[in-house]
N, C-alpha and C positions, 0 to 999 in steps of 0.2 A: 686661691693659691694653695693653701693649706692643702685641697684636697687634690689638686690637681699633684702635689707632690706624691702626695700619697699614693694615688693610684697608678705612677710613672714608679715607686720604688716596690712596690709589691707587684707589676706584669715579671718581671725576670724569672722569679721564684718559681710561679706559678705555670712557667712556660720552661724552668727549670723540672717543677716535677710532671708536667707533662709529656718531657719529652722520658723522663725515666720510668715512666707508668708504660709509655708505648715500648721502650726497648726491655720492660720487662713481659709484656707481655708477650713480644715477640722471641725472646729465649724460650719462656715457658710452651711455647707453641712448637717451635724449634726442637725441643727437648721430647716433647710430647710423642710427635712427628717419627722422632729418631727412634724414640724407644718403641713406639708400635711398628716399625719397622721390623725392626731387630728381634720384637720375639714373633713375629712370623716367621722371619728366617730362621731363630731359633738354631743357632750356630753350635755345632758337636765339636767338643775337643779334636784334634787328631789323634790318630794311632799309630803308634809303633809296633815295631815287629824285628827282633834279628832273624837273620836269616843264612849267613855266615860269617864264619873266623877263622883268622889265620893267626899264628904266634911263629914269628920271625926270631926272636931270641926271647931267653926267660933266664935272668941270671941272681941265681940265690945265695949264692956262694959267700958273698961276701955281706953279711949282716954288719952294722943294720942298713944296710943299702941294698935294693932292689933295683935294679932294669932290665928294663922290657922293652920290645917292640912288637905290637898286634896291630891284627885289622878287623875291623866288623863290620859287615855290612849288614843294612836297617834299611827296611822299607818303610815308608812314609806315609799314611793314607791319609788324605782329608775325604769323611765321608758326608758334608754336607751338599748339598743337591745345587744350591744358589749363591752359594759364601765362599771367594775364596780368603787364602790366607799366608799374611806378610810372615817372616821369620825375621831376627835380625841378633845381632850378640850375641851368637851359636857359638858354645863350647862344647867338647866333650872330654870324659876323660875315665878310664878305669880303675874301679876300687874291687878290692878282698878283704871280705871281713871288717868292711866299710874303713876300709883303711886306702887311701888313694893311693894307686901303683904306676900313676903314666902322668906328668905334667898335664894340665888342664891345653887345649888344642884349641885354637880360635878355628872355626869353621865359616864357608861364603853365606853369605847373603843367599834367603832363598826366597821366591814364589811360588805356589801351589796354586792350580786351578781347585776349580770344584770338583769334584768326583772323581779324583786321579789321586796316581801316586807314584812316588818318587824314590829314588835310589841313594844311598847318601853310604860311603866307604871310607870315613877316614883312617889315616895312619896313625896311630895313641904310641906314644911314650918315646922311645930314640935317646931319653934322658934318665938318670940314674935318681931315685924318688926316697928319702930317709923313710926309715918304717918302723915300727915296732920288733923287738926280737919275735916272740911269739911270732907276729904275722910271716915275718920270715922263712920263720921254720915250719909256720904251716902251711905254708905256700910248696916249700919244699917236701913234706911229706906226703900232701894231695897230688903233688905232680909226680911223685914217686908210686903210688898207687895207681895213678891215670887218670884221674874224675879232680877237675878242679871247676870251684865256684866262682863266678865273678862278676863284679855288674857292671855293665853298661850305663854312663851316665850322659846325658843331652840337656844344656838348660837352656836358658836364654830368655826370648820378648818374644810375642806375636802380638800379629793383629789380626779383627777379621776383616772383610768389606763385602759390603751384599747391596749390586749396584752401585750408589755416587756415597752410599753411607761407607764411614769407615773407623770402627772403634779407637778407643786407645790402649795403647799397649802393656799387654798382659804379661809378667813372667809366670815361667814354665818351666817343671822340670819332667824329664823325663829319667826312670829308674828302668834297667831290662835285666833281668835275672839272670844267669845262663850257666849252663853243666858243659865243658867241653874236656872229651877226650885230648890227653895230654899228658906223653911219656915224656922224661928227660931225655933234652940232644934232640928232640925230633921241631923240626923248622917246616913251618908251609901252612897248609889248610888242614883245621881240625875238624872233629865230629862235634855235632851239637847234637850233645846225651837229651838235655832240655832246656827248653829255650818257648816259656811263656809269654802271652802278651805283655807289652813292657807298662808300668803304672804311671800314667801319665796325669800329671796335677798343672792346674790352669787358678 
């Protein structure tokens, strides 16, 4: 009796850590699987690029308040050959002299194929943004000479997928440097003096 007890109170355990033995080794396998996957695919950040700008209104006048209305437009490359890739919680917004000048912007939801790219133009600011005197004023006096600096900012989540795999999700900011021609009173499409590829961190 004794032993028959015994050996009814110890199968459970035993049949307890077999079944966590099997579903561990099925993770590990899983895991394994995914990752040699994925560094074949070997997934490339995306790229940015401006490519133009508009400034609708620039209003300095009244420190320490600044607003603005611009436009930029950014092309998008995803240069992986197999991967593409999710976007999701897209903001953007413009800073000078790392000083934010445009309310932050929810932007849509996006998909990228592979080897394509994409167009993305939103509209930054419409709202009046507290700022530093200095930035103010130097806002004012780079636009008074013509040449003013500014960055372009993109952040958000991606993901990749390559095939039925599909990572989890990454933030990303996106930084794009840009010189544009820009007299006071003047509204429309500006010159881009320069305008580097923009520094993209994953």
């Amino acid at each position: 009796m004794g032993d028959g007890k015994t050996g009814r109170s110890s199968s459970p355990p035993n049949a307890r850590r077999s079944a966590l033995a099997a579903i561990t080794v099925f993770l590990l396998l899983a895991g394994v699987t995914a990752l040699i996957i994925f560094l074949i695919y070997r997934p490339e950040r995306p790229r940015f690029a401006v490519v133009g700008a508009a400034v609708y209104d620039l209003n300095t006048s009244s420190p320490p308040v600044i607003s603005t209305t611009m436009q930029f437009t950014l092309l998008v490359r995803n240069p992986n050959r197999r991967v593409s890739i999710y976007y999701d919680r897209l903001s953007a917004f413009v800073s000078y002299r790392n000083q934010v000048i445009t309310p932050p912007a929810s932007l849509p939801f996006l998909f990228q194929e592979s080897r394509s790219t994409v167009e993305m133009s939103p509209v930054l600011g419409g709202a009046p943004v507290p700022v530093a005197a200095d930035v103010g004023n130097g806002l004012a006096v780079d636009e008074a000479y013509g040449v003013v600096g500014l960055r372009v900012v993109v952040m958000g989540r991606l993901r990749y997928k390559a095939g039925a795999i599909r990572t989890g999700h990454y933030g990303f900011y996106v930084g794009c440097d840009v010189m544009v021609g820009l007299k006071k009173g003047f509204e429309g499409q500006v010159p881009l003096l320069a305008s580097p590829p923009c520094k993209v961190d994953v």
